[in-house]
N, C-alpha and C positions, 0 to 999 in steps of 0.2 A: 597830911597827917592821916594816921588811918585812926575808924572810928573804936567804940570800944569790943565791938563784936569784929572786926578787921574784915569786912566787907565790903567799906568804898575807901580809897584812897585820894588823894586830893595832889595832883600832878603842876607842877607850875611850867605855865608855856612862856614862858621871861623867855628870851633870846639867850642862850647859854652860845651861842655858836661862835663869838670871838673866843672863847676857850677851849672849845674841843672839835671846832671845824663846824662842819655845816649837821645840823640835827634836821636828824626824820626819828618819825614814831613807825614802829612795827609791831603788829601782832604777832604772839607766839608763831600762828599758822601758817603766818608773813614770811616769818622767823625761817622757819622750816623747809618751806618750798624755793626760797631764797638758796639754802646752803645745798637742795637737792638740786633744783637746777644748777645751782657752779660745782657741784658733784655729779652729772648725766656723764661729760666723758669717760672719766671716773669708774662708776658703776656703770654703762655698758661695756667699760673692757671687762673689770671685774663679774661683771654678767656672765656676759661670753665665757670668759674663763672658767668660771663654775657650772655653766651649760656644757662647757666639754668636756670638765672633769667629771658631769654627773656621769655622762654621756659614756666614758673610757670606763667607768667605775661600772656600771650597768651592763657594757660589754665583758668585762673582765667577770663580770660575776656568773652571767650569762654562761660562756666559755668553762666558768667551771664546771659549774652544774651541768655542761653538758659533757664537761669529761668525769665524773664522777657517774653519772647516767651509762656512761663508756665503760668505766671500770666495773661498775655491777656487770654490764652486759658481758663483759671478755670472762668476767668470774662466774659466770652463772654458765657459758659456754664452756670452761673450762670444767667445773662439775659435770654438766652433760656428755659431754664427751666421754669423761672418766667412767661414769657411768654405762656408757654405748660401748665402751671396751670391755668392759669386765661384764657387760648381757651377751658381747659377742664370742668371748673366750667361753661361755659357758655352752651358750649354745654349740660351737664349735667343737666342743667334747662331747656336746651329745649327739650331733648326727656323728660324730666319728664311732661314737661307741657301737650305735645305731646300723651304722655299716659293717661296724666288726660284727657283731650279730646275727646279721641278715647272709643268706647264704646265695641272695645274688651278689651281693660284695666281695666275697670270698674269692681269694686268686685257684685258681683250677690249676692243675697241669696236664689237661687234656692227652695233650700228642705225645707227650713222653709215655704215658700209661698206653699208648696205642699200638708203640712198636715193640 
């Protein structure tokens, strides 16, 4: 019987065990380490399994970020590039101009004016 605050209860040890087989008393704790040990097989495969999945999950994520790292990289070379193109067309008009200009660039036709 429990008391009126329900903190001690009163357990009768009578031999119950022609009725429900053989009785033992367990602690919770008992209880517990009881179903985790006949559960170890169990939860080390279930272990394992989730240590590879972390494992494959962590790779993969890994993998992205490193092609996402990738993608800036090819896009940010592809700006530059475009960039290096259109510094070099400019440039490229100015020493032309530059030469047009300059009268050691200038085609001569010396030998014809000679004879």
């Amino acid at each position: 019987m429990d008391t009126d605050d329900g903190t001690f209860m009163t357990i009768s040890l009578a031999d119950d065990s022609a009725d429900r087989g053989s009785a033992a008393l367990y602690t919770k704790q008992e209880d517990e380490l009881f179903i985790m040990n006949c559960d170890i097989d169990g939860d080390l495969e279930n272990q394992a399994e989730m240590e590879e999945k972390t494992r494959l999950i962590n790779q993969v994520l890994e993998l992205q970020h490193t092609l996402e790292d990738l993608s800036a990289r090819v896009d940010a070379v592809k700006e530059e590039n475009l960039k290096l193109k259109s510094e070099n067309q400019v440039l490229g008009q100015y020493i032309e101009n530059l030469m047009s200009a300059s009268s050691v660039f200038q085609t001569t036709d010396t030998k014809s004016k000679r004879k």
